[in-house]
C-alpha positions in Angstrom: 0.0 0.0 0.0 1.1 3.4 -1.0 2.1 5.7 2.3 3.0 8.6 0.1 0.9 10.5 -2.4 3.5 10.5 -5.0 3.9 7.0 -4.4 0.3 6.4 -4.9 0.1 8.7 -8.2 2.8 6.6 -9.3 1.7 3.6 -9.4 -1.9 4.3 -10.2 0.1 6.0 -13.7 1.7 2.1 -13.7 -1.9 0.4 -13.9 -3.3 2.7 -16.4 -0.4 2.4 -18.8 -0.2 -1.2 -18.2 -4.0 -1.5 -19.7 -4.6 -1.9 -23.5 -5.5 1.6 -25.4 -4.5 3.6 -21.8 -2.3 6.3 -21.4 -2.1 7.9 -18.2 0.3 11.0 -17.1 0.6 13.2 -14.0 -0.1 16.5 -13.8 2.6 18.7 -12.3 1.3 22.0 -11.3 3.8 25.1 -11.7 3.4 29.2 -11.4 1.9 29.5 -15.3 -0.4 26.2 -15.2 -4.2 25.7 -14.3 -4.8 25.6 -10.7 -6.5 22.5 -9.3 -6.1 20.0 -12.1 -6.8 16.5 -11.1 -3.1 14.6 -10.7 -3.9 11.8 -13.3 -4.9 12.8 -17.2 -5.9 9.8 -18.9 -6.9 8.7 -22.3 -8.7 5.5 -21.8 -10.4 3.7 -24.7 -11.1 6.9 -26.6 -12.5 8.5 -23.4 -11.0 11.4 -21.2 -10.0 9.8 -17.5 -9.4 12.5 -14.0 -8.2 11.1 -11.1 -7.3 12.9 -8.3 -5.6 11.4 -5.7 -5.5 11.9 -1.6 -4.0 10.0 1.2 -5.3 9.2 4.6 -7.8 12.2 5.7 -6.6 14.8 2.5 -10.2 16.0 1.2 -10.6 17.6 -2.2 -10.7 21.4 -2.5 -13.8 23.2 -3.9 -11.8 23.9 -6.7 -10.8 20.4 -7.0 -14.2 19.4 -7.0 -15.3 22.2 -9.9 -12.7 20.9 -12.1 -13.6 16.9 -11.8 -17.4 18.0 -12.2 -16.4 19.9 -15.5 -14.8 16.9 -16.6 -17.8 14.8 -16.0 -20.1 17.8 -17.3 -18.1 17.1 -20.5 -18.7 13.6 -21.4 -15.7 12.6 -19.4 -14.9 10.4 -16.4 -13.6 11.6 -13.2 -13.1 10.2 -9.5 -11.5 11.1 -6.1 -9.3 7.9 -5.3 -7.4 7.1 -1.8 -5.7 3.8 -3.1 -4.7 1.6 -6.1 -8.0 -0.7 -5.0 -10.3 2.5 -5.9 -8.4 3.5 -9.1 -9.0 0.0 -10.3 -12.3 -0.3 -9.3 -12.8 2.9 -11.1 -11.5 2.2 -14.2 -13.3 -1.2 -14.1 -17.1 1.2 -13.6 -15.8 3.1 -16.7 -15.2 0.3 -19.1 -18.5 -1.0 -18.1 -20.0 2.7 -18.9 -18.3 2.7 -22.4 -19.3 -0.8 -23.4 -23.3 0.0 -22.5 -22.9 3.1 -25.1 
């Protein structure tokens, strides 16, 4: 189990580029990017993925929360995940979504 969050973003980035048509980076914030981006960008299947990711009792920001709802607002997936287990589980409620289209 992942103790630390880059730990956590790090291998979550290791499942999703592990699956067939995945690819999955990390977003870096820095002084000229968009504040509050989710720390996983993923193209999955065609399909635009969010994942934000906390440890232990971290809780989303409001603007955290704006930007994963604009994502989902835009045909998109996105989820809050505190472990490997959720991303997975996650990815597995999205490839069910996309093969009921």
């Amino acid at each position: 189990m992942a103790k630390l969050h880059s730990d956590l973003v790090r291998d979550s980035i290791r499942y999703l580029n592990s699956l067939p048509d995945s690819y999955a980076i990390t977003y870096t914030p820095s002084p000229y990017g968009k504040r509050a981006v989710s720390d996983i960008l993923c193209c999955h299947r065609g399909f635009y993925v969010a994942i934000e990711i906390k440890i232990g009792k971290d809780t989303p920001s409001p603007l955290q929360k704006r930007f994963q709802r604009k994502v989902q607002e835009s045909i998109g997936f996105a989820r809050i995940c505190w472990s490997l287990e959720e991303v997975e589980r996650f990815i597995m409620s999205v490839d069910k979504t996309i093969d009921n289209r």
